[in-house]
C-alpha positions, 0 to 999 in steps of 0.5 A, spaced: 727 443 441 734 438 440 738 444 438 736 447 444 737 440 449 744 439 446 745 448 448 745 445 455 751 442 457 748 436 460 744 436 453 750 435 449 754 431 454 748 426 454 748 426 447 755 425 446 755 419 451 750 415 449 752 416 441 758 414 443 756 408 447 751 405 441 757 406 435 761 403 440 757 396 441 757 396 433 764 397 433 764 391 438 759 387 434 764 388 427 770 386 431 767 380 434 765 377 427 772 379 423 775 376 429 770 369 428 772 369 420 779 369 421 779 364 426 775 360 421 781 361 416 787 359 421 792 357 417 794 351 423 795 345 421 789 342 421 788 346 415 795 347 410 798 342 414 806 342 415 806 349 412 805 352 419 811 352 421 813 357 416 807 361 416 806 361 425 813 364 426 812 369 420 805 372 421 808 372 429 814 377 426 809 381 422 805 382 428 809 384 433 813 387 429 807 393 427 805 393 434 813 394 435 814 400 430 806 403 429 803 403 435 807 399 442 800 401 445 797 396 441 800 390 445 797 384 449 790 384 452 788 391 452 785 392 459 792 394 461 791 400 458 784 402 460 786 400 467 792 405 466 788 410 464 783 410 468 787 411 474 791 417 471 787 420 466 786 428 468 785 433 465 792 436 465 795 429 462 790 427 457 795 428 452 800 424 455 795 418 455 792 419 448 797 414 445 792 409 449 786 410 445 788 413 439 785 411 432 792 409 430 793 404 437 786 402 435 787 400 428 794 396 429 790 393 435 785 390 430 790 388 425 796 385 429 790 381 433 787 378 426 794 377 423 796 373 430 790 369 431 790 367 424 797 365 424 795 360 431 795 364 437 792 361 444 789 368 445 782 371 445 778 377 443 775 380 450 781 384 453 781 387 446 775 388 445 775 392 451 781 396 448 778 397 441 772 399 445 776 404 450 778 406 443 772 407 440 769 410 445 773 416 447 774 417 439 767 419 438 767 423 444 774 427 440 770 428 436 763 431 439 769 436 442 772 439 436 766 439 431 761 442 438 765 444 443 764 437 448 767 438 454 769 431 457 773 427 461 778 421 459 777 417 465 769 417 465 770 415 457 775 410 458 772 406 464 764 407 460 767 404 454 772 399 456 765 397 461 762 396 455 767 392 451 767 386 456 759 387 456 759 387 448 765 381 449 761 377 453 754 379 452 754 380 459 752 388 461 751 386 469 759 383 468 760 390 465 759 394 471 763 389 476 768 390 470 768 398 472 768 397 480 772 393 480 778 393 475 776 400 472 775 404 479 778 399 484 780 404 489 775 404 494 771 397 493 778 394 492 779 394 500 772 391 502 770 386 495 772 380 500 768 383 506 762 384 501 763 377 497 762 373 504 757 376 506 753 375 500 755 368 501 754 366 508 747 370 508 744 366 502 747 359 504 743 362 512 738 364 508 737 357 503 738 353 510 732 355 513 728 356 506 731 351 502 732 351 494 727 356 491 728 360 486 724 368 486 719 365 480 718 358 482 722 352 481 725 353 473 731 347 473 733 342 478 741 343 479 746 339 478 748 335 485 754 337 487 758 336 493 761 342 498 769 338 497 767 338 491 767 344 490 772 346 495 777 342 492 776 344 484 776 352 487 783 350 490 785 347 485 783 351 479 785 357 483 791 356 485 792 354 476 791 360 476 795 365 480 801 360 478 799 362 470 798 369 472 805 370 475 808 366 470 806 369 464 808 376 469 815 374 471 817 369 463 815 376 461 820 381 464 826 375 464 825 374 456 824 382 456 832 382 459 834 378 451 830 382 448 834 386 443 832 388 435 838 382 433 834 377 439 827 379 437 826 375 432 830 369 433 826 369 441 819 370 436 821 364 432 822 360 437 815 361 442 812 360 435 816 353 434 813 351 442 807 353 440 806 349 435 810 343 437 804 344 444 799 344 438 802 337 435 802 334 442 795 336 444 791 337 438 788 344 435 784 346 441 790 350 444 790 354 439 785 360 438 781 361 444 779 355 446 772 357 446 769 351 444 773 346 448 770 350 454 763 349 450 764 343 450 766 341 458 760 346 460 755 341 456 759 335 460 762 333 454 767 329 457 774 325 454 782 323 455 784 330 451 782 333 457 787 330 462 792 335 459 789 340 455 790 345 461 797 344 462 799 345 453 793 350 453 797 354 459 803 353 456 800 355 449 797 361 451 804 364 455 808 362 449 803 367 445 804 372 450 811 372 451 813 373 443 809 380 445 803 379 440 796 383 441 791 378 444 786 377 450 786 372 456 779 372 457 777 365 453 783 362 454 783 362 462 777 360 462 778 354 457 783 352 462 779 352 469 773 349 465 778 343 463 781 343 470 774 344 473 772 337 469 779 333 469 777 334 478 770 333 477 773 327 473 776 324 479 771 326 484 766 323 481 762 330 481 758 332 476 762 335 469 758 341 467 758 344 474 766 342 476 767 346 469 763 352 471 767 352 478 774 351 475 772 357 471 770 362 476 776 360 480 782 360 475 779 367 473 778 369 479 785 367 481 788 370 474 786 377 475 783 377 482 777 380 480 771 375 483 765 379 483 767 380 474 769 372 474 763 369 477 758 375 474 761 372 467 761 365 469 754 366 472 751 370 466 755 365 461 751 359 463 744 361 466 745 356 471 742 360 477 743 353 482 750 355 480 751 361 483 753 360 490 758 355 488 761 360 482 761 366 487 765 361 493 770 359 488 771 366 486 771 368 493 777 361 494 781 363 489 782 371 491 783 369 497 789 364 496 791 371 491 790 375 497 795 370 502 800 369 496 801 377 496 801 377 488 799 383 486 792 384 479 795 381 473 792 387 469 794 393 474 801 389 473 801 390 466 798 397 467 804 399 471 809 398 464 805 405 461 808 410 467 813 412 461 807 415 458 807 420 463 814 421 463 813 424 456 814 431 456 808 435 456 811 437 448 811 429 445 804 425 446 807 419 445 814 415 445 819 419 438 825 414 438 826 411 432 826 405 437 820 404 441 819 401 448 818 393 448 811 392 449 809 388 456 805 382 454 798 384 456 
């Protein structure tokens, strides 16, 4: 009988599918416990002390320099290559795009990350963990083809893993399909996300006027109390940090890209590690790695002076990763920077801490990949905070908007445009033959 079901072509296409995306959540599982073990051993000063400033810049030039000759797919967060090839992958150019998700990019991928973060880079595991996912998934599916003749698509293959990687990343499903809506398959939903989001918003606030606070099984939890200019200014504030950073690190990229030779290389890696760890000296150990703790911390309340400019080195620590050209995520970092700038606001305000962070959250990422409905769904699916969830959507909402009217493009679809040469390849070459490769984007 299962000989029979995997005969029939919706059979074997389900099958496939579904042994992708179950080895795929393994995979995610894997990299996420190498990934913690690594950050454990991290060689920053808190654990060997004055040597930092030789290992940082050496791992940095070990890592890039893998990526640069191995796999220059492999750079930046990730998503950019899913975005990219889930808007040009067809059946025609599938192998232009494979150098995107192959095994080769996947293992370099992982090694590059483990290499930087262990050396101290601000950067975390989430956009990878959709690249590695994308990787994985379409492996897999690679597979089912050559040993039992599957026919698939890449687009459906990248957008169905790379959704299951940000779940995975974040142990958020219902983020994994905004992801796909919006960043994966933004074509349609991209004109009318604020129309949809408004009219979320402005019926539940009609709703809640007339009928009050009530959840659909009873009360759970009483809500923090916040205020409506609470909330508008942490929203503001946190949103237009994060449009600032997203073009920061876009536009210090592409003027550092000018420089960027085989002779200069070194020298510019050496000099970003040195003002990372020169952030880190100043700040303290929180601007390295993800910065997952810190927003833990601010989430629970947990207030101190270390806050006041932890956003702002933490920023600066994170482009300063990034420019050198590393493999690495944006995710974590963004939201430990609005969850500082959230508390530091709620701090003046006199607002509660734990919701100021919560919003700044979901109005620096919003503001930072102008994808609102996957920053408030995450935030949201985070903390479990349902009293939370108006006001993380109008923060969401505030900062794609301030986005929209500053005419800044998607960070990610930004990052993706650098892999157009790919489709430049003639149809004999898969991927990039010159000895040397294209400078990676920092994605």
């Amino acid at each position: 009988m299962f000989k029979e079901f995997l005969k029939h072509r919706y059979g074997l296409t389900l099958f496939g599918y579904l042994t992708a995306a179950a080895i795929t959540g393994v995979a995610c599982v894997l990299f996420m416990l190498g990934f913690d073990a690594v950050i454990y051993e991290r060689l920053d000063f808190w654990h060997i002390g004055y040597w930092a400033w030789l290992t940082t810049p050496i791992l940095f030039i070990i890592s890039v320099t893998m990526i640069r000759w191995l796999a220059p797919c492999a750079a930046g967060a990730g998503i950019p290559q899913a975005v990219f090839a889930a808007e040009h992958a067809t059946v025609h150019n599938q192998h232009k795009l494979a150098p995107l998700t192959s095994f080769k990019t996947l293992v370099v991928k992982i090694l590059a990350l483990y290499i930087a973060i262990w050396a101290g880079a601000s950067t975390g595991r989430e956009g990878p963990t959709v690249h590695v996912a994308a990787c994985v998934f379409v492996g897999i599916l690679l597979l089912f083809r050559r040993f039992l003749g599957l026919n698939f698509d890449m687009k459906s293959a990248v957008v169905a893993g790379g959704a299951a990687g940000l779940a995975a990343a974040f142990n958020t499903p219902l983020a994994g399909v905004t992801f796909a809506i919006e960043e994966l398959m933004p074509e349609y939903f991209g004109s009318i996300k604020d129309v949809v989001l408004m009219s979320i918003i402005i019926a539940a606030i009609a709703a809640k006027t007339f009928t009050g606070d009530y959840t659909y099984f009873g009360k759970l939890a009483d809500p923090p109390a916040i205020r409506l200019d609470a909330i508008l200014a942490v929203s503001v504030f946190s949103g237009l940090a994060g449009i600032l950073f997203a073009a920061a690190l876009l536009n210090g990229r592409r003027v550092l890209s000018l420089f960027y030779s085989r002779r200069s290389q070194i020298i510019l890696i050496v000099i970003l590690s040195f003002a990372l760890l020169g952030l880190a000296t100043i700040s303290g150990p929180n601007v390295l790695g993800p910065g997952n703790e810190a927003a833990q911390r601010l989430v629970n309340g947990d207030y101190d002076n270390w806050v006041f400019i932890f956003p702002w080195t933490k920023m600066g620590a994170t482009l300063f990763t990034y420019w050198s050209g590393i493999a690495g995520g944006i995710f974590a970092p963004s939201l430990s920077m609005g969850a500082a700038l959230g508390a530091n606001m709620g701090h003046w305000l006199n607002a509660p801490i734990s919701a100021c962070a919560m919003i700044g959250m979901a109005a620096f990422l919003s503001g930072a990949i102008q994808a609102p409905m996957t920053a408030f769904v995450i935030i949201f699916e985070m903390t479990g905070h349902h009293q939370m969830l108006l006001p993380i959507m109008l923060a969401a909402l505030i900062a794609y908007l301030l986005a929209r009217l500053m005419g800044t493009r998607n960070l990610y679809h930004s990052l993706a445009d650098s892999y157009r040469y790919l489709l430049e390849t003639p149809p004999t070459v898969a991927a990039p033959a010159t000895k040397t490769p294209p400078t990676p984007p920092a994605n």
